[in-house]
Structures are given as structure tokens and as C-alpha cells.
C-alpha positions as CSV (number, residue, x, y, z in Angstrom):
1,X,92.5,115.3,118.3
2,X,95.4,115.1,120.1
3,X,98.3,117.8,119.4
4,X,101.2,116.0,118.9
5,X,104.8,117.4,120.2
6,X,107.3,116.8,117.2
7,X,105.5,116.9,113.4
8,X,106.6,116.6,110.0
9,X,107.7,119.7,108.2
10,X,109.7,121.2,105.1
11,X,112.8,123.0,106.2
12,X,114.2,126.2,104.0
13,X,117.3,123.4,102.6
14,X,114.7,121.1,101.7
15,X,113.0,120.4,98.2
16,X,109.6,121.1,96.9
17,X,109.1,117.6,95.7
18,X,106.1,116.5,92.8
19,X,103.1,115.4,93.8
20,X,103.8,111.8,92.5
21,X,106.8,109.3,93.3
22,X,108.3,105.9,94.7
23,X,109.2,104.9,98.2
24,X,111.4,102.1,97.8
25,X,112.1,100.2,101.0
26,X,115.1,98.0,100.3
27,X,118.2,98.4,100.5
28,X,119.3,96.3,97.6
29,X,117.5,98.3,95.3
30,X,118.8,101.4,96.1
31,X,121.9,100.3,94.9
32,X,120.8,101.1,91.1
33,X,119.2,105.0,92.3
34,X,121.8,106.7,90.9
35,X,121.3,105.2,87.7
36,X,117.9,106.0,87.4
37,X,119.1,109.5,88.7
38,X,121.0,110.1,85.5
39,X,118.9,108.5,83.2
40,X,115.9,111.3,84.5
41,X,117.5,113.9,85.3
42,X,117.3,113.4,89.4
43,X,118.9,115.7,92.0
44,X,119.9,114.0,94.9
45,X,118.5,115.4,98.6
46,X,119.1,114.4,101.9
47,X,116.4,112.2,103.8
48,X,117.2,110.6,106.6
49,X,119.8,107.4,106.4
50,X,117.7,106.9,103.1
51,X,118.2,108.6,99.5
52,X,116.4,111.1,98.0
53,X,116.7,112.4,94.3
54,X,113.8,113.9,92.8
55,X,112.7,116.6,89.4
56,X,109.8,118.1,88.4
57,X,108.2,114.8,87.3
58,X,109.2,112.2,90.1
59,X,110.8,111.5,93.4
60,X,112.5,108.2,94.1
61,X,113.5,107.6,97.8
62,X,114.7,104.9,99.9
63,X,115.3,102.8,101.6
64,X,112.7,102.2,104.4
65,X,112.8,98.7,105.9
66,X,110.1,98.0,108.8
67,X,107.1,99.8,109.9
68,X,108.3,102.4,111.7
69,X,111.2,103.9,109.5
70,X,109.1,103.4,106.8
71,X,106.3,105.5,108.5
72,X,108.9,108.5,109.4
73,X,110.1,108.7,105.6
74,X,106.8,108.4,104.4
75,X,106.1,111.4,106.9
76,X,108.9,113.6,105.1
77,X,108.0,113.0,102.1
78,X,104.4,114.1,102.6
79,X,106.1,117.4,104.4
80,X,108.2,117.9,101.2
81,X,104.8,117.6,98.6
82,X,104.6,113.7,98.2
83,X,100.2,113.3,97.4
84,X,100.6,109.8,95.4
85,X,103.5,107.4,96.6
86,X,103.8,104.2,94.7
87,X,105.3,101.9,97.4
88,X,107.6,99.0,96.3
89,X,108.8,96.3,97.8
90,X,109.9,92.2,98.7
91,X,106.7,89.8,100.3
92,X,106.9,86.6,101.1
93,X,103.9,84.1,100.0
94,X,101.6,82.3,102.0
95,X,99.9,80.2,99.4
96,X,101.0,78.1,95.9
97,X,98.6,80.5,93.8
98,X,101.5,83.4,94.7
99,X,105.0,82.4,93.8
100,X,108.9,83.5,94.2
101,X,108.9,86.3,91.0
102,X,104.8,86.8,91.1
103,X,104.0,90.5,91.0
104,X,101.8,91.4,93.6
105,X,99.6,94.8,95.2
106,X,98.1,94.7,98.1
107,X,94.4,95.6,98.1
108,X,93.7,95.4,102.2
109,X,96.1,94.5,104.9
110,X,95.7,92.9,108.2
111,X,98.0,94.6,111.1
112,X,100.6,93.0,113.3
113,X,103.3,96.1,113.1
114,X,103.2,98.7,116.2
115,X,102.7,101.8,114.1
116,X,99.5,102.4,112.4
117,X,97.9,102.0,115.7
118,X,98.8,105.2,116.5
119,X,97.7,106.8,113.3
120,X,94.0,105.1,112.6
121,X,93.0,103.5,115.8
122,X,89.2,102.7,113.8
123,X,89.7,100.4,109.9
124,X,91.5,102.4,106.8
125,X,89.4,103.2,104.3
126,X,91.3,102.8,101.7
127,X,91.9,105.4,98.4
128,X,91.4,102.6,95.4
129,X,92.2,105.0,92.5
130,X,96.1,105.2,92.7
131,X,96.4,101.3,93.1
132,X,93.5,100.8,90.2
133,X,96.0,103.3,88.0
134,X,98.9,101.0,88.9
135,X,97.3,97.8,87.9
136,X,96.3,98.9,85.2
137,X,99.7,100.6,83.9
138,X,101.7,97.4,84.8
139,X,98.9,95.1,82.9
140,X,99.1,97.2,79.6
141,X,103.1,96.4,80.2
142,X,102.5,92.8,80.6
143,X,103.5,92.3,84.0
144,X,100.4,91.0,85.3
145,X,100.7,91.6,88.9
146,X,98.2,89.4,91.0
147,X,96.1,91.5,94.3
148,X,94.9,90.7,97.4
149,X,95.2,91.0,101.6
150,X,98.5,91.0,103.2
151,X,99.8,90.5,106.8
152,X,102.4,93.6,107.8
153,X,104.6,92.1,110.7
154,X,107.4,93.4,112.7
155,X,108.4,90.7,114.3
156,X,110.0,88.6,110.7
157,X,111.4,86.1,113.0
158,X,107.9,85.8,114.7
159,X,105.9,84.5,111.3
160,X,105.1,81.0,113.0
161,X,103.2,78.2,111.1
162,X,100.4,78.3,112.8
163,X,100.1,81.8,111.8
164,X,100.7,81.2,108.2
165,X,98.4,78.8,108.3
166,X,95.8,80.7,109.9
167,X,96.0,84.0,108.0
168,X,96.3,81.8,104.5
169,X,93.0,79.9,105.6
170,X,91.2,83.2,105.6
171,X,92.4,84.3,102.1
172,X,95.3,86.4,103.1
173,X,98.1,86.0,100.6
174,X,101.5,87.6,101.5
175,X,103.3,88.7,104.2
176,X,105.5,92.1,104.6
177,X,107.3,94.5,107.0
178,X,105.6,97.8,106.4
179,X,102.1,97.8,104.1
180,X,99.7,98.5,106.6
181,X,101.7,101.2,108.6
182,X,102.3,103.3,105.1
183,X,98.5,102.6,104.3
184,X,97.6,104.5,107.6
185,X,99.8,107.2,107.7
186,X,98.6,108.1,103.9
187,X,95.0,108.0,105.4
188,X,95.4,109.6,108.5
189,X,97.4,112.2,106.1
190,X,95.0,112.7,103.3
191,X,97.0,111.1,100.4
192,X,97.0,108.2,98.3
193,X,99.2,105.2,98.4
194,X,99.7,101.7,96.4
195,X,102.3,99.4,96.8
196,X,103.6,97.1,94.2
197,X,105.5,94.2,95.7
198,X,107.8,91.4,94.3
199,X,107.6,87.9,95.7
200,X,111.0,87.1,97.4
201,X,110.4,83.9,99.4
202,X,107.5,81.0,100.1
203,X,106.3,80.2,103.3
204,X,104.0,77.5,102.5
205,X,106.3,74.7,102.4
206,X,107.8,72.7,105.1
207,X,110.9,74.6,105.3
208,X,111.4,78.3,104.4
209,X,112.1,79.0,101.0
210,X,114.1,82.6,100.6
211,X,114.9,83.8,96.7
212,X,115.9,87.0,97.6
213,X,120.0,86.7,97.8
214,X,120.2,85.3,94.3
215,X,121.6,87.0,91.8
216,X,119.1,86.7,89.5
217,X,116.2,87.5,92.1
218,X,118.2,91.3,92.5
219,X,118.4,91.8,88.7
220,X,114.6,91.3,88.5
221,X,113.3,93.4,91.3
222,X,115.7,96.5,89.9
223,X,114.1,95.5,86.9
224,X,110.4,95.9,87.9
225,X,112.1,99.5,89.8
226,X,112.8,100.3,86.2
227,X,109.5,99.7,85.2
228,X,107.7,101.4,87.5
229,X,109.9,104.4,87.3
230,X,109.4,104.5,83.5
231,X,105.7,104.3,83.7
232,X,105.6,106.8,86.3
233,X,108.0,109.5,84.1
234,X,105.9,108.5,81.3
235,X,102.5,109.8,82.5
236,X,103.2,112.5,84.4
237,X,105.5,113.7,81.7
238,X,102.6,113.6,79.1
């Protein structure tokens, strides 16, 4: 292997952070951190242009957007003590069966971001447990999220319809900025990773369809934050 110039570490100002937490990537959701900072107890530490706060039971960061900024947090984190990061996140759809509000986790991903190349240059294999875990957690809550492959692309104004087609045709469902990098950074890094993702805007229909700068869209993805936050306190806590 390679020995690589600059690498993640833990500096003497940085914090020992639990095992478990979320990596939120946008920024609209950070908005409401501080809230969930008081309401468990959070400290807030410095990561980045993103936010940090974290206690003995959690970390909540962010946020993250695209592959490659995504990747570098992620890289912190793991420095710091992350072993289980709960990603969440915005898709876009590529089929009817997944709609604007839909819950969904990604079980597989297919590649079209510039960074995991240079983490797993063979396929992920993937750690199933975490993202089992989550599923189930969020179905006993009655979210019903829905699973399958995603396409992780940084090129957002790139997502042509032939593509859409093409990747839809062969089952692929949704369509992000940063999935597949984060998957291959926790593999080449020993760690496991979900991601939960909210459905923000349709790319199945003639035209575009975005949901994401309504009001009520924003209320509903720092609701399913709240969620996952709460069922994360609630079993490492017991």
C-alpha cells in the first residue's frame, strides 16, 4: 500500500468522540443543531467549515455537501473515534415507486463521484449490520423507509435523461452527491456506515421536479433529523 503524505488524525484540542453518530450533509438541516445540542446535552467542537457537537452518547456533525468534503469530514471524524456513522441526507428519484417525502437507504451504490476511486479501486463490500439496525429502528417508528441502489454523482448539473433512464432501467432508484464516496472511505477505514436519505425532487418526469425549497419539505427533513437523533440517544443510552 501506498504511504500517503497528509492523513487523518486527532489533535491534543480535539474531542474523543463515541463510537456512534450522524453526519448530516446539508446545510439546511444544520440550521436546527443547536437545538438538538441543548436538548442532549451536546458540546460544540470545531470541524472544518462544518459543525461539530457531540457527548458521551452521540456526535452530530455537518454539513458535508459533495463527495469530496464529505469524504474529508468523514475522515475526521473517524480520527476523532467515529466506528458507526448514520449518514443523512436529500436524493432525488428516478422512478414513480420512490417519491418527493419517501424515506429511503441505500443498500449498494453505483459510482460517478471522483473520490472513492482513490480509496477502493476493487467493489465495496459492504458492512449490512449498521444499515439492517437502522431499518429496523425507523420501521418499529413507522417510518417505513424503502432500500435499494443509488447513483452518487458530482456533476448535479450533469444528471442527463439518458442517464436517468439508463440507470432506472437497471433497477437503480435514486440519485445523490456523496453515498458511494462515504461507503468507501468507511470500508477502506474499517468502520460501518448507513445512510438514511429523504426524497427531495423527481427526475422521472418530463421536467425536473425539486421539493426541496418548500417550507414544508425543510420542516420534514429536520423532522426525520429528530428522529434519527432520538433513536440513536435512545439505544446507546440504554
Amino acid at each position: 500500500m501506498s504511504i500517503c503524505i497528509i492523513n487523518p488524525a486527532r489533535s491534543k484540542s480535539d474531542p474523543q468522540l463515541s463510537p456512534v453518530g450522524i453526519l448530516a450533509v446539508n446545510p439546511a438541516d444544520s440550521s436546527c443543531f443547536q437545538t438538538f445540542a441543548h436538548q442532549y446535552g451536546l458540546k460544540r467542537h470545531v470541524l472544518f467549515h462544518a459543525q461539530l457537537y457531540s457527548n458521551d452518547t452521540f456526535f452530530l456533525a455537518g454539513p458535508a455537501v459533495g463527495a469530496p468534503m464529505a469524504a474529508i469530514c468523514l475522515e475526521k471524524l473517524i480520527a476523532l473515534g467515529a466506528r458507526r456513522i448514520v449518514v443523512y441526507g436529500w436524493c432525488g428519484s428516478l422512478t414513480p415507486s420512490l417519491g418527493t417525502g419517501d424515506l429511503f437507504i441505500p443498500t449498494g451504490g453505483v459510482s460517478e463521484e471522483g473520490t472513492s476511486m482513490h480509496y477502493q479501486p476493487a467493489p465495496v463490500c459492504d458492512d449490512d449490520s449498521l444499515r439492517l439496525a437502522l431499518f429496523e429502528a425507523l420501521t418499529r417508528e413507522g417510518c417505513l423507509p424503502k432500500q435499494g441502489w443509488i447513483w452518487t454523482t458530482d456533476a448535479v448539473y450533469r444528471e442527463t435523461r439518458e442517464k436517468v433512464e439508463r440507470y432506472r432501467a437497471q433497477g437503480i432508484l435514486a440519485v445523490d452527491m456523496e453515498f458511494t464516496a462515504l461507503r468507501s472511505v468507511a470500508a477502506f477505514r474499517g468502520v460501518s456506515l448507513a445512510a438514511v436519505m429523504l426524497v427531495s425532487d423527481e427526475l422521472f418526469h418530463q421536467e425536473w421536479t425539486p421539493r426541496f425549497q418548500y417550507k414544508k419539505f425543510r420542516t420534514d427533513s429536520r423532522r426525520v433529523l429528530a428522529k434519527l437523533c432520538a433513536v440513536i440517544h435512545a439505544a446507546e443510552a440504554s
